[in-house]
N, C-alpha and C positions, 0 to 999 in steps of 0.2 A: 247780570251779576258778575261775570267772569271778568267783562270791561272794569269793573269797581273792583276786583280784587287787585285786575292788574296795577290799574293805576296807583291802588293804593304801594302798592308792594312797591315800583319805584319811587315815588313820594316816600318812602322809607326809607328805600336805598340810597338814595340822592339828598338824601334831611342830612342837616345839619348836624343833627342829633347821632347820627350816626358815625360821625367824622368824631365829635367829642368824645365818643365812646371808644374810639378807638385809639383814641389818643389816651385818654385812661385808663383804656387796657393796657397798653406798651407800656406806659407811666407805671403802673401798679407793676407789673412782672417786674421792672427794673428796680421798685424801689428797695432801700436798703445794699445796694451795689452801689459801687464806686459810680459808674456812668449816672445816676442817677444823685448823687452827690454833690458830683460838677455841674451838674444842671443847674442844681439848688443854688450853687455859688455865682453861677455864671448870667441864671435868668433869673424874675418873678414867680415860674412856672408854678414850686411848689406852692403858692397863696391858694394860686387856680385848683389846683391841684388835693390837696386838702379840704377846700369849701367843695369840690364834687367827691370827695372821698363819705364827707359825712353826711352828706345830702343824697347818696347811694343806701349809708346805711341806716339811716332816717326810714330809707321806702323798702329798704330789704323786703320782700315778698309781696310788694305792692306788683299788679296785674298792670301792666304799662300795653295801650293801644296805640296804634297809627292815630285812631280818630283823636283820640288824647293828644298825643303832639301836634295835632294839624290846629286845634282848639286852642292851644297855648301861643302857636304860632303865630295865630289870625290877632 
């Protein structure tokens, strides 16, 4: 059991899933600032950006699992 949590735990850490989030996190703290502004001008970002904004609060309090993401993944 301990081998399956480990794994799972970096399969989590190492997901992709993880990287977007964290990029949406920085995103969100930023938004409405200037740097976040120039973004908007300079990249596509906010499209991405937006369509995961509402797609977060779509699932607000939705219970999100590793095995969930490994399932969407496969």
């Amino acid at each position: 059991m301990c081998e399956k949590l480990v794994f799972y735990s970096l399969v989590a850490l190492f997901s992709p899933y993880v990287c977007l989030q964290s990029v949406f996190g920085v995103l969100s703290a930023i938004e409405g600032c200037d740097a976040f502004a120039d973004l908007d001008r300079r990249t596509d970002i906010s499209r991405w950006y937006y369509a995961v904004k509402s797609a977060v609060a779509m699932n607000a309090g939705e219970r999100q699992t590793v095995e969930n993401h490994l399932k969407e993944a496969a």
